[in-house]
Kinemage of the C-alpha trace (Angstrom):
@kinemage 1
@onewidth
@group {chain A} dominant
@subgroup {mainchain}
@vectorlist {calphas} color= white
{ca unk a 1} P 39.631 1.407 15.266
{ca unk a 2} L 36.881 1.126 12.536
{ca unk a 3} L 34.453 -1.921 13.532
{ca unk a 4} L 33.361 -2.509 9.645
{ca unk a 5} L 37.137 -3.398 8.423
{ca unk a 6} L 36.392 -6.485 10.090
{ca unk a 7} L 32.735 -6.967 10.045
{ca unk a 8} L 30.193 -6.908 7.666
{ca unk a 9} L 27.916 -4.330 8.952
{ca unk a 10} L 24.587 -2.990 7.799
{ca unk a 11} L 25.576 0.655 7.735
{ca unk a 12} L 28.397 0.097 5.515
{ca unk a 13} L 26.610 -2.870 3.250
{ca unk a 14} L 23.629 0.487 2.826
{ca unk a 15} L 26.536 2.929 1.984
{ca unk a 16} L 27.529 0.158 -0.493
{ca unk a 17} L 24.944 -0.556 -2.241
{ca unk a 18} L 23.574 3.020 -2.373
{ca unk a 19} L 26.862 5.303 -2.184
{ca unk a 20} L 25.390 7.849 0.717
{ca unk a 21} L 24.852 7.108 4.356
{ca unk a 22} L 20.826 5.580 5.427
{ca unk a 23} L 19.727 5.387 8.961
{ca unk a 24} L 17.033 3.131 10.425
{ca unk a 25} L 14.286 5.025 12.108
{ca unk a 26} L 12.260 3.424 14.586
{ca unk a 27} L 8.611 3.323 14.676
{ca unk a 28} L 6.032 2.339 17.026
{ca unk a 29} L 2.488 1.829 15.956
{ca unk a 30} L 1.245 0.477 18.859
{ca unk a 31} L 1.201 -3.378 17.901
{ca unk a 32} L 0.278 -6.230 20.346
{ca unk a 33} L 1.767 -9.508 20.526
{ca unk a 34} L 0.258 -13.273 20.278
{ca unk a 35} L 2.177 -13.757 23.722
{ca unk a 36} L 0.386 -10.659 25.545
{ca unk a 37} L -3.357 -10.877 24.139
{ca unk a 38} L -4.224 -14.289 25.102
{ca unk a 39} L -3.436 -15.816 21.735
{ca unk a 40} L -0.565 -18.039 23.199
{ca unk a 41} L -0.215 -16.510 26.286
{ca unk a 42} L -0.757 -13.236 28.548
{ca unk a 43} L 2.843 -12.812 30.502
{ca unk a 44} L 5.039 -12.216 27.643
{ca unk a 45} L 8.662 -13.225 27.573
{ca unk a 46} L 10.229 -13.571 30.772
{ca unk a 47} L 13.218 -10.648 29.826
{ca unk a 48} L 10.488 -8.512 28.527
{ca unk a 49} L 9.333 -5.042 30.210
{ca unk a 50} L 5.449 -5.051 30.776
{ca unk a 51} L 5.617 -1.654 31.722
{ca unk a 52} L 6.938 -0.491 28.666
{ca unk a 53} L 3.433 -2.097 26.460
{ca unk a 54} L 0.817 -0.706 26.793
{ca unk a 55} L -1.379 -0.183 23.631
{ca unk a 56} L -4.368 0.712 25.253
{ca unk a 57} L -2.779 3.323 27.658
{ca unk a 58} L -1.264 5.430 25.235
{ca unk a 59} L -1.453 6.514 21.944
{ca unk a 60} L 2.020 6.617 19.984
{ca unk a 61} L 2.798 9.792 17.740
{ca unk a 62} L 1.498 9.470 13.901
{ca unk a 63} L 4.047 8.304 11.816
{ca unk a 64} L 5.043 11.153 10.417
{ca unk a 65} L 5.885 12.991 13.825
{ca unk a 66} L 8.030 9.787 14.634
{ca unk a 67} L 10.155 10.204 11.437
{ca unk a 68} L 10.063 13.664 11.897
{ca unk a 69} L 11.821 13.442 15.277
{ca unk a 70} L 13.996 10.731 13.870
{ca unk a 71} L 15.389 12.963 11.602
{ca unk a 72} L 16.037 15.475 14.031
{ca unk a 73} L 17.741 12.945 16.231
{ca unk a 74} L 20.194 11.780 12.923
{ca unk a 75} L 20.282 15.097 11.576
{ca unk a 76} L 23.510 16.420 14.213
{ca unk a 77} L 25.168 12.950 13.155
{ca unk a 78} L 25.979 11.415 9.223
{ca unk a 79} L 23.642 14.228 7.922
{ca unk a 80} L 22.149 10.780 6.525
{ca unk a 81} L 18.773 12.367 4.067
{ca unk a 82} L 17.817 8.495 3.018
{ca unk a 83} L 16.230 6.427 6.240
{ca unk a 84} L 14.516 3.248 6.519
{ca unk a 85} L 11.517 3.181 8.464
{ca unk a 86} L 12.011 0.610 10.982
{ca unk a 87} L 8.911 -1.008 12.663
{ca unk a 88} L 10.372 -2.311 16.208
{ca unk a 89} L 8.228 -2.235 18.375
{ca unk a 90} L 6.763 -5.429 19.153
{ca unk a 91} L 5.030 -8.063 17.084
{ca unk a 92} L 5.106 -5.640 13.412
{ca unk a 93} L 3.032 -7.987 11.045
{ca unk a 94} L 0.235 -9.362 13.979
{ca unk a 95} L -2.502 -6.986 12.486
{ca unk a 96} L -5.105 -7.299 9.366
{ca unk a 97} L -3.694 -7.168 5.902
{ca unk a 98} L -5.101 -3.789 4.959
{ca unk a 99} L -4.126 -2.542 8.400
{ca unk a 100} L -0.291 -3.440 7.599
{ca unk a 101} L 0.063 -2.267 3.873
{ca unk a 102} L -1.881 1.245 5.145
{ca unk a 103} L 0.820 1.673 7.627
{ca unk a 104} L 4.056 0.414 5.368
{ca unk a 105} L 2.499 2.713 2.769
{ca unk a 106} L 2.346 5.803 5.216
{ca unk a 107} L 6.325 5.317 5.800
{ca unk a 108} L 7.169 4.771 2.565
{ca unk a 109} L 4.962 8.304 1.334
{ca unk a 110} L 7.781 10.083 2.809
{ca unk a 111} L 10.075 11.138 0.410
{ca unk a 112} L 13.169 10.112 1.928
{ca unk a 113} L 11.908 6.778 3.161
{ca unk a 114} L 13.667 4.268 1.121
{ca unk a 115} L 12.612 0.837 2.571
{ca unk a 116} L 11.516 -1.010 5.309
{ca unk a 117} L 12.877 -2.951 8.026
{ca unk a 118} L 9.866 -5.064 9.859
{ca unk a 119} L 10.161 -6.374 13.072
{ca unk a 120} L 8.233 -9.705 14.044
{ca unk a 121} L 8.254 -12.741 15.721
{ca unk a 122} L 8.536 -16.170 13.342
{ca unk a 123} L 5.072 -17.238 14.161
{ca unk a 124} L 3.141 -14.688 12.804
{ca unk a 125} L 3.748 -14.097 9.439
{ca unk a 126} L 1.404 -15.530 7.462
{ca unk a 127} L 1.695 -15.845 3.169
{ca unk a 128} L -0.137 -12.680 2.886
{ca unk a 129} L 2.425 -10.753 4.687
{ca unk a 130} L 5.219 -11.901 2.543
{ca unk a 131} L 3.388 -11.442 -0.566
{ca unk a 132} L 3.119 -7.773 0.712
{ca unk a 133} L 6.880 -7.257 1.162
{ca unk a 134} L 7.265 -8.825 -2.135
{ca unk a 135} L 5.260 -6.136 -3.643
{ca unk a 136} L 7.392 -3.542 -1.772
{ca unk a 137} L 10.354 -4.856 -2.830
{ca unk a 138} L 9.452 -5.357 -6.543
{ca unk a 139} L 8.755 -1.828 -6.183
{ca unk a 140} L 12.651 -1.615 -5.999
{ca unk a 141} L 12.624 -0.846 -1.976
{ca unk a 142} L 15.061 -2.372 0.241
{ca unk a 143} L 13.071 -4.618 2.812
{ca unk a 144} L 14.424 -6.765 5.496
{ca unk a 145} L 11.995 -9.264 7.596
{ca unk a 146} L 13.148 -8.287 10.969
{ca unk a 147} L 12.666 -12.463 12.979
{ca unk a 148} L 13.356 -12.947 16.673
{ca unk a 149} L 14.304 -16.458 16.897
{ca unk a 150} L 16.577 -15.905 20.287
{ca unk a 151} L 17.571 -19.369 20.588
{ca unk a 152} L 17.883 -22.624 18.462
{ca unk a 153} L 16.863 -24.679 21.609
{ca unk a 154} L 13.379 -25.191 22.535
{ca unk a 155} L 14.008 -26.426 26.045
{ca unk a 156} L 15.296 -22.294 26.580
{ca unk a 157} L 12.594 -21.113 24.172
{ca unk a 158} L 9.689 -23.026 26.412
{ca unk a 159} L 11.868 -21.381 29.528
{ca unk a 160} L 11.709 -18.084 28.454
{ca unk a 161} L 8.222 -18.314 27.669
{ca unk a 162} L 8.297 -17.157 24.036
{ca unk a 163} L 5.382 -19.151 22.554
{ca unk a 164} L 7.296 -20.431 19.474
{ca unk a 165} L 9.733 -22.900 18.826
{ca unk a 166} L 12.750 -23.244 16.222
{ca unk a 167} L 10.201 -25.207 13.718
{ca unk a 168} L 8.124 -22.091 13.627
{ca unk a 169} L 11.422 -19.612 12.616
{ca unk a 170} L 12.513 -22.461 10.105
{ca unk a 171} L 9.713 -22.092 8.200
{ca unk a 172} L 9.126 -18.633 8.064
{ca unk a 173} L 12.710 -17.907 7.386
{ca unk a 174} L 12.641 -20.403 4.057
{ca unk a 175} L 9.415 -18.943 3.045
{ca unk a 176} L 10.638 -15.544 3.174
{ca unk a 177} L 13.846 -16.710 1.355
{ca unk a 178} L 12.449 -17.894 -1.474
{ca unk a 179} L 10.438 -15.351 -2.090
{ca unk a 180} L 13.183 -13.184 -2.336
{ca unk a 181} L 12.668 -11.201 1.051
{ca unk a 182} L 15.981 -10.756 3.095
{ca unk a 183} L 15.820 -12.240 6.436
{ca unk a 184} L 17.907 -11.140 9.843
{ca unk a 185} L 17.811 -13.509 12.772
{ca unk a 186} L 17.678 -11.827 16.421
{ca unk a 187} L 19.840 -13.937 18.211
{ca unk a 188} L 20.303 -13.133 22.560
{ca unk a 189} L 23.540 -14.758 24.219
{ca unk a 190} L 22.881 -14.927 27.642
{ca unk a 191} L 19.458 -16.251 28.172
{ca unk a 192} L 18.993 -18.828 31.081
{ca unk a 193} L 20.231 -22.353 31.024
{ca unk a 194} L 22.540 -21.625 28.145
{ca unk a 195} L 26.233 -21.545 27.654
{ca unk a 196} L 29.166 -20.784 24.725
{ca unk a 197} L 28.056 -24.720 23.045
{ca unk a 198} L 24.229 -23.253 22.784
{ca unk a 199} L 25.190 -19.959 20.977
{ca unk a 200} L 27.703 -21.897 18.512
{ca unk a 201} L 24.763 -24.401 17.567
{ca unk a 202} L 22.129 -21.222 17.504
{ca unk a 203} L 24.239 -19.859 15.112
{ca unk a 204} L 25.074 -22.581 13.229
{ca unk a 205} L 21.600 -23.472 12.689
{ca unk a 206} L 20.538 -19.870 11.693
{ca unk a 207} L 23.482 -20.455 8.844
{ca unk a 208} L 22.666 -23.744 8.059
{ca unk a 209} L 18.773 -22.708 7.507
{ca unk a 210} L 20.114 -19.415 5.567
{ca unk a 211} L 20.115 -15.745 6.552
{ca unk a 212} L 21.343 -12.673 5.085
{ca unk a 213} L 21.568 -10.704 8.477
{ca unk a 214} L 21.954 -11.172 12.125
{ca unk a 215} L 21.591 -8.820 15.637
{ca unk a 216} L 23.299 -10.353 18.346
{ca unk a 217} L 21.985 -8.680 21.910
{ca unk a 218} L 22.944 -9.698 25.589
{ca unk a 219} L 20.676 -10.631 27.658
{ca unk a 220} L 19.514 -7.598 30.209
{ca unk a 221} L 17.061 -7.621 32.816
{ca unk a 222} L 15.305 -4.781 33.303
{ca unk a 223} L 12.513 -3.928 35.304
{ca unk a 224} L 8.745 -5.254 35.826
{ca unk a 225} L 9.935 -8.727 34.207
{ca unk a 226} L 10.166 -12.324 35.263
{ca unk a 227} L 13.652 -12.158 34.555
{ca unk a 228} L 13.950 -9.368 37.181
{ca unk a 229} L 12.147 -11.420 39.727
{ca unk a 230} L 15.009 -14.724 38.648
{ca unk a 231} L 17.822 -12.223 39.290
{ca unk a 232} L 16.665 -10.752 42.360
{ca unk a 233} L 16.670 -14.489 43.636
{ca unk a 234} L 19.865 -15.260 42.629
{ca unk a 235} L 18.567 -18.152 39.975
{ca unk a 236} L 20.126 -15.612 36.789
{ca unk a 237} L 23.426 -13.695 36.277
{ca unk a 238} L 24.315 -12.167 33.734
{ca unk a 239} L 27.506 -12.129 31.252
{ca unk a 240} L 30.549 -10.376 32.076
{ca unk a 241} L 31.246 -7.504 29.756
{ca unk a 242} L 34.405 -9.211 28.756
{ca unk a 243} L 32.872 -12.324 28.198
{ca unk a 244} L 29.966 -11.008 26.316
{ca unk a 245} L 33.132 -9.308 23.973
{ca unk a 246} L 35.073 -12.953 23.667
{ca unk a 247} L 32.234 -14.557 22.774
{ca unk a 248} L 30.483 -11.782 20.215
{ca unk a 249} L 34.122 -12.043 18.488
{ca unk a 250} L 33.944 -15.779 18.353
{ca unk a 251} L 30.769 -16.097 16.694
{ca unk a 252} L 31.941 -13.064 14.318
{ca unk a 253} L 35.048 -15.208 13.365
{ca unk a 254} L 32.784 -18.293 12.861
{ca unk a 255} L 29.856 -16.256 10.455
{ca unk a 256} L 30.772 -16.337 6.526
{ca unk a 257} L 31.272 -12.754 5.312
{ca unk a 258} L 28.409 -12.751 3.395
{ca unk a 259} L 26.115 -12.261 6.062
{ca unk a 260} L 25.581 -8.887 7.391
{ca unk a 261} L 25.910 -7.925 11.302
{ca unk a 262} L 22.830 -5.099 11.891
{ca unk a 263} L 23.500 -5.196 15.053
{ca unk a 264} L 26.448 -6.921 17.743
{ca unk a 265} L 25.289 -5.713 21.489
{ca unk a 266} L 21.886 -4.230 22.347
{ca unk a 267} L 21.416 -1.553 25.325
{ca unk a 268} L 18.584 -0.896 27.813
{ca unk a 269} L 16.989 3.148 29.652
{ca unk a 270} L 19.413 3.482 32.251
{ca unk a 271} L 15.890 3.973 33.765
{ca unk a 272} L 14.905 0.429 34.004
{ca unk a 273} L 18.132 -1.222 33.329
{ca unk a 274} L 19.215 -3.781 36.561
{ca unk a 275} L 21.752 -5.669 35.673
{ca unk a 276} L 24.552 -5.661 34.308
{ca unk a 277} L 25.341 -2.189 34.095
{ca unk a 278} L 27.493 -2.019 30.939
{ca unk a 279} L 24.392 -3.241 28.883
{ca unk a 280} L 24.281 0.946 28.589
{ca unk a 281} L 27.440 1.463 27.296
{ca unk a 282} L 27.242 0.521 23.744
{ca unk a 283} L 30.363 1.934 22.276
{ca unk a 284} L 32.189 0.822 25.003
{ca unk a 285} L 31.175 -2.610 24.062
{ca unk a 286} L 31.499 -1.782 20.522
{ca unk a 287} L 34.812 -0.861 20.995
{ca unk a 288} L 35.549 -3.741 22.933
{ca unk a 289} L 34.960 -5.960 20.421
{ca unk a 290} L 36.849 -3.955 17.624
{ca unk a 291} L 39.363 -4.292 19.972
{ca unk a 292} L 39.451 -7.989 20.758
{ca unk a 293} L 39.218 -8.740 17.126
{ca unk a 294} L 42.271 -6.581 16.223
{ca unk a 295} L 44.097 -8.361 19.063
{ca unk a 296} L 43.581 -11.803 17.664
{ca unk a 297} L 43.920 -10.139 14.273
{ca unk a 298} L 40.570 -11.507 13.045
{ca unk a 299} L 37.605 -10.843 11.437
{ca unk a 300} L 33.913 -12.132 10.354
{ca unk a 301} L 34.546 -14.718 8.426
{ca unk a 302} L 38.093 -16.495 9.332
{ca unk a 303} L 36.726 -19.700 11.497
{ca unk a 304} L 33.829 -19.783 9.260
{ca unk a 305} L 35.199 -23.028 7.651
{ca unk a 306} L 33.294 -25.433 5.069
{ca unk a 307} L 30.196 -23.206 4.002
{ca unk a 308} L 29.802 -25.152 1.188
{ca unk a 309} L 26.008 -26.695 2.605
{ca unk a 310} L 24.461 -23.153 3.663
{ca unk a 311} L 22.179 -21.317 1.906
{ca unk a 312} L 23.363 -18.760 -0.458
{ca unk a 313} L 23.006 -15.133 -0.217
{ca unk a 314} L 19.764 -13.381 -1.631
{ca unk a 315} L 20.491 -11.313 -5.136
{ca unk a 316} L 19.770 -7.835 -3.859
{ca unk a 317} L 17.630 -5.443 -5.710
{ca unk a 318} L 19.871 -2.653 -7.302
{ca unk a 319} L 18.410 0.542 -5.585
{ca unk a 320} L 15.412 2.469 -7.667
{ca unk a 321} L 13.146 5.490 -7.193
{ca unk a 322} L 11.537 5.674 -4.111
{ca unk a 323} L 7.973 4.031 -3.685
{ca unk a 324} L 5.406 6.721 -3.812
């Protein structure tokens, strides 16, 4: 029961590529978002936990004492010594030029810090920012733009309150592209309004546009959230684990093989977690779709049909020195 003999997954496209095992670290530095500060809006998205930002109430650890404790954490696992230093936590390019390349270039002084993974929402990442992770990457790095797009539909993007719209992602995505930056979309299945014909077109339109990776997440609602407030009413409910699994595997079967799965569930704190409860259980769910795809004896790629019209993959740096 080994989920990458049937998907293309970004642990085994690394050990590829590079012949050893690299883990993803992930960093907080304390960024804002356009949707928080006033920018676009102050609430946030509605599934989003208010509690959990606060960049003027507390000071994350440096850098080096999160991949330090990363390390630690991966250490009693693979025994991985190559990481990437991934930059989750919120909006990861919505900061000053100089501010950004000081901080990439802090992760990537670390000896064992091979790349860069950079989390950020589609509308703010301007020309300078990809020019940056071109430099990186000519550098010989690996570097993946991190984009949450969520949804192909702005009717559920405008519900959700995200502040962008598909047009925005479209750009950036193509920008990025051509400049020879990987892309991964962030895709949720789950999110209000929305049924199994909005995640085929969402997914088909990521394709269509061209990616080279993709997270798919359910939708949880945690606490201190508008979502949380919508559940509590009874106006949301949540996916079934088993139809979160059907429908993961469906859109697995229906993605070319060339494009590579980072991620296929997402999990929540048991702490602020409300519904629904198997949102923290990720290898059960991981399991559970291993499982359903070796039942229908499938795998990414087999309903993926005419791909003749999407965008190729990008030509992947081979693997150099580390940036110092």
């Amino acid at each position: 029961m080994i989920l990458s003999d049937r998907v293309n997954t970004y642990g085994q496209d690394l050990l590829r590529r590079y012949g050893e095992r690299i883990h993803k670290i992930a960093l907080d530095v304390g960024m804002t978002c356009p949707n928080r500060d006033g920018s676009k809006g102050t609430g946030g998205c509605t599934f989003c936990n208010n509690d959990s930002f606060s960049p003027n109430g507390h000071t994350p650890p440096t850098l080096h004492e999160q991949l330090a404790s990363g390390r630690r954490a991966i250490s009693g696992g693979t025994r991985a010594t190559k990481f990437i230093a991934y930059f989750q936590a919120y909006t990861n390019t919505y900061a000053e030029i100089e501010r950004l390349r000081a901080l990439y270039g802090e992760a990537l002084a670390e000896p064992d810090v091979i790349g860069l993974a950079i989390g950020t929402r589609p509308d703010c990442v301007p020309a300078e920012v990809l020019d940056l992770l071109v430099e990186f990457r000519a550098g010989g790095l690996e570097v993946v733009l991190e984009l949450g797009l969520q949804s192909a539909f702005d009717e559920t993007l405008r519900r959700v309150n995200r502040g962008h719209g598909l047009a925005e992602y479209e750009a950036t995505a193509r920008a990025a592209r051509r400049r020879g930056i990987p892309v991964c979309a962030h895709l949720i299945v789950g999110l209000p309004g929305e049924d199994e014909s909005h995640y085929h077109t969402t997914l088909d339109t990521v394709l269509d546009i061209g990616v080279d990776g993709l997270k798919l997440h359910p939708l949880h609602v945690v606490k201190h959230t508008m979502l949380a407030h919508e559940w509590r009413k009874g106006e949301y409910t949540p996916l079934a684990r088993e139809e979160y699994i059907r429908i993961a595997a469906d859109l697995i079967e229906r993605t070319p093989e060339h494009v590579v799965y980072h991620r296929i569930t997402g999990t929540a704190p048991k702490d602020i977690l409300l519904a629904p409860d198997w949102a923290a259980q990720k290898w059960s769910v991981l399991n559970g779709i291993e499982r359903e795809l070796r039942l229908r004896n499938s795998r990414q790629g087999l309903r993926a049909g005419n791909t003749s019209g999407l965008q190729p993959p990008l030509r992947l740096l081979q693997p150099l020195q580390p940036f110092a």
